[in-house]
C-alpha positions, 0 to 999 in steps of 0.5 A: 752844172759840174765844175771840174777843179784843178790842182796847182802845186805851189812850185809851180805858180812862179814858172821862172824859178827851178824847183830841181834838177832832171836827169841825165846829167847832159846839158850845157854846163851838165845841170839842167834845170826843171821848171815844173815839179811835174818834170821834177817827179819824173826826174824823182821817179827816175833816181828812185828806180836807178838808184841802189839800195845802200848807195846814198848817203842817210837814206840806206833805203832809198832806191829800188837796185835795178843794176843788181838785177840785169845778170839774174837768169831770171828776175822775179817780176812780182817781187820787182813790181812790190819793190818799186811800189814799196820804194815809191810809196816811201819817198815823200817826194813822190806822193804826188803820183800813182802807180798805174802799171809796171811793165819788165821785160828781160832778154836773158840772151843780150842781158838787158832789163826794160822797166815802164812805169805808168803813173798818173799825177794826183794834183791833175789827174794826168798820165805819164811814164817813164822807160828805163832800160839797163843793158849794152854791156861794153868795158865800161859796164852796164849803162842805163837808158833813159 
């Protein structure tokens, strides 16, 4: 008879201790804690996507630059897709997931982008995703949706 096996990542074996922060920054004292390195790569996956290319200290690479793009007439998917592919295969934080799908919709008329990414975890197996929409332009300037 076939066993299956499950992997444990070893952060997560003492559920007591924080293995990062998640994001948005909105709970009490503004930092709240993840517990498990699956709402960590989540949160990972979120900075990544948010994140423009140039805007971090060290890592002049690191993002995909979602912001840059809401006022293009009409954004490239294909090159969207390969450039959030290309930055999650360079982020060895997030080496523990696969990118299953990558949904971008634009409404040119409200200037707003909905990115989906569907991936699956490769310690479990287990499918999750993430939606990101950037638009609602008011004086302040584009605030991304998580």
């Amino acid at each position: 008879m076939a066993q299956i096996t499950q992997q444990i990542d070893p952060l997560d074996l003492t559920p007591s201790t924080g293995v990062g922060v998640s994001l948005p920054f909105n709970g009490p004292g503004v930092f709240n804690t993840n517990y498990s390195t699956k709402d960590q790569t989540k949160s990972n996956l979120v900075n990544l996507v948010l994140t423009e290319p140039g805007e971090r200290v060290y890592k002049p690479f690191f993002g995909v630059g979602l912001n840059s793009l809401l006022f293009e007439q009409n954004i490239n998917k294909d090159d969207l897709q390969e450039r959030i592919q290309e930055a999650v295969s360079q982020d060895e934080r997030l080496s523990r997931i696969t990118i299953s799908n990558i949904n971008i919709n634009q409404d040119i008329n409200t200037n707003t982008v909905k990115v989906t990414i569907e991936y699956i975890s490769n310690l479990d197996g287990s499918k999750d995703a993430i939606q990101i929409g950037i638009g609602n332009i008011d004086e302040r300037g584009p605030t991304p949706n998580i």
